[in-house]
C-alpha positions in Angstrom: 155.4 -36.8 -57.0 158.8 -35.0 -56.8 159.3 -32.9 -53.9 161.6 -30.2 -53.3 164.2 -31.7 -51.1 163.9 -34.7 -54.1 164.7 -31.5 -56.3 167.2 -30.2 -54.4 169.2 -33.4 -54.2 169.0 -33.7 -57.6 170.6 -30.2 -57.6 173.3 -31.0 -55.4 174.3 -34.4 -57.3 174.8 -31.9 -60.7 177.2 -30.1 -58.9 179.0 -31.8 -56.5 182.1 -32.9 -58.8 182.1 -29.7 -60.4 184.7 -27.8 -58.0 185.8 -24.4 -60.4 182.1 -22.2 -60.0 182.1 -18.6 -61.3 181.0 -16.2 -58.9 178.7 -13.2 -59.1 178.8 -10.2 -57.4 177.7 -6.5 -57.5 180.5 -4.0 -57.4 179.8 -0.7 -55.7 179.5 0.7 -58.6 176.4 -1.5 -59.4 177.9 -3.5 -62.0 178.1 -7.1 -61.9 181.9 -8.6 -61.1 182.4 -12.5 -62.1 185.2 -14.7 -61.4 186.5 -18.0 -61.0 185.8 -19.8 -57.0 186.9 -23.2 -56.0 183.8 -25.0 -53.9 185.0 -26.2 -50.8 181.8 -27.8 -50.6 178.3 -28.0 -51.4 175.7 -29.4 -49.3 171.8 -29.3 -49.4 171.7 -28.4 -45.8 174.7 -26.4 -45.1 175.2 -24.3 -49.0 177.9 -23.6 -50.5 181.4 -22.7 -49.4 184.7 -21.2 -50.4 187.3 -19.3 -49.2 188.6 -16.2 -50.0 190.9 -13.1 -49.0 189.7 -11.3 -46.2 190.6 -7.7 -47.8 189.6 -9.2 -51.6 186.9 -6.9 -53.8 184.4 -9.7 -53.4 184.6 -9.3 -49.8 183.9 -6.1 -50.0 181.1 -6.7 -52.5 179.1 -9.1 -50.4 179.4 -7.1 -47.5 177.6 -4.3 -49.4 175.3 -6.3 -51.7 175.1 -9.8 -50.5 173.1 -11.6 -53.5 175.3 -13.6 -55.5 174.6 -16.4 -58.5 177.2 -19.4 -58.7 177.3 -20.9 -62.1 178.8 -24.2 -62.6 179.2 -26.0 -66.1 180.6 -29.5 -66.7 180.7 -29.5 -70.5 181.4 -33.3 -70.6 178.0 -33.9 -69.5 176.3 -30.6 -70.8 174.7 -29.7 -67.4 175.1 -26.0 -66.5 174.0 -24.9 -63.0 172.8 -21.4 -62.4 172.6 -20.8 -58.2 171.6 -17.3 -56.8 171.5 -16.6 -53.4 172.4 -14.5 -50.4 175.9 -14.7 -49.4 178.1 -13.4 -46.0 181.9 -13.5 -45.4 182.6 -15.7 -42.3 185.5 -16.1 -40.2 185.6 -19.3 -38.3 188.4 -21.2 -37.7 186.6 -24.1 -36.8 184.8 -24.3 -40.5 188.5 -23.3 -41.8 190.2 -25.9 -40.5 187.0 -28.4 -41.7 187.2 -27.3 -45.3 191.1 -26.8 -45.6 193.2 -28.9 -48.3 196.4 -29.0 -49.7 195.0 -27.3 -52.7 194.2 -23.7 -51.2 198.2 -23.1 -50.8 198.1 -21.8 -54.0 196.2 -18.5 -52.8 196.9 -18.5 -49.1 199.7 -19.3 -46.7 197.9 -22.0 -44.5 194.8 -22.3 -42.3 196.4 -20.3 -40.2 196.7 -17.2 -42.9 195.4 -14.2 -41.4 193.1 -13.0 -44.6 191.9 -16.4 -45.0 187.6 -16.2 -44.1 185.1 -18.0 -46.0 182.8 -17.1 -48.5 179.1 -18.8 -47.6 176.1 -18.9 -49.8 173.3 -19.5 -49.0 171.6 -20.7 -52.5 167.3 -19.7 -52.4 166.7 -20.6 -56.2 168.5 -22.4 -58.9 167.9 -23.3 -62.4 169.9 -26.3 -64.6 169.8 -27.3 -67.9 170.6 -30.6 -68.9 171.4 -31.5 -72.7 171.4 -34.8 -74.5 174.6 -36.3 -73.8 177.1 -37.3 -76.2 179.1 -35.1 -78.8 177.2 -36.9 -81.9 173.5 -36.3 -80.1 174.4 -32.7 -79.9 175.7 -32.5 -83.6 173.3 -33.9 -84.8 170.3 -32.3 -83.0 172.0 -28.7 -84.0 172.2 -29.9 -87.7 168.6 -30.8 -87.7 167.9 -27.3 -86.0 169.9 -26.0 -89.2 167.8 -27.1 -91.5 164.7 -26.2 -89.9 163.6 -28.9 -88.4 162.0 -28.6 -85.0 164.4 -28.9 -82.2 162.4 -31.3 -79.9 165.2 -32.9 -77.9 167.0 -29.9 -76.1 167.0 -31.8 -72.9 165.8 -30.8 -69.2 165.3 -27.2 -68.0 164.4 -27.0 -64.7 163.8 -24.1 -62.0 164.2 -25.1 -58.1 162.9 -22.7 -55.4 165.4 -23.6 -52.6 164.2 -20.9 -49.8 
């Protein structure tokens, strides 16, 4: 019998080398805002984590609205991820320091950078698909779903409750 931590690790193992997510957010305005986030890191215990500008829209947005979706895709492997959940802007320089790498000095000045805070979510459901693999499984499978033929291998769907 799968449980849900058994679910929830096999969550975190479809998205742990994925590192560009999109981000969802709801603008004051009430529409929905994407955009590209790097993960610092995803964890089954501890969420997900990125960092961000202090004074950004999306800080603003989660301050206001705080549930989010992540979605991650990894197109070699035909998984896509779909993670919603609550999140909160945090500034701890302790975390900052944990999470910092070479690659974040591209958007901020260092660890030390004064708008630099984090971005936390807290995930509470998710959802994945995973197709067949392989370029030739998937051609083929959509040619037979031309034709008419009954699509029976569209791979695994399955919805996590992560709260």
């Amino acid at each position: 019998m799968t449980t849900t931590n058994d679910k929830r690790t096999e969550l975190w193992e479809k998205i742990k080398d994925i590192r560009v997510a999109m981000l969802t957010s709801v603008g004051e305005d009430g529409r929905l805002y994407s955009r590209p986030m790097y993960t610092q890191q995803a964890e089954r215990e501890d969420g997900l984590w990125f960092f961000t500008a202090k004074s950004s829209a999306k800080s603003q947005q989660v301050t206001r609205h705080e549930e989010v979706n992540v979605s991650y895709v990894d197109p070699d492997k035909s998984v896509y991820v779909s993670v919603a959940g609550s999140a909160h802007i945090i500034d701890d320089a302790t975390k900052e320091r944990e999470l910092w790498n070479p690659m974040n000095k591209a958007f901020f000045e260092g660890v030390d950078d004064p708008e630099l805070v984090l971005l936390h979510v807290e995930p509470e459901r998710a959802e994945y698909w995973d197709a067949p693999s392989g370029k030739m499984r998937q051609l083929f499978n959509m040619a037979k779903a031309a034709v008419g033929a009954r699509h029976r291998d569209a791979g695994k769907n399955e919805k996590i409750d992560l709260g």
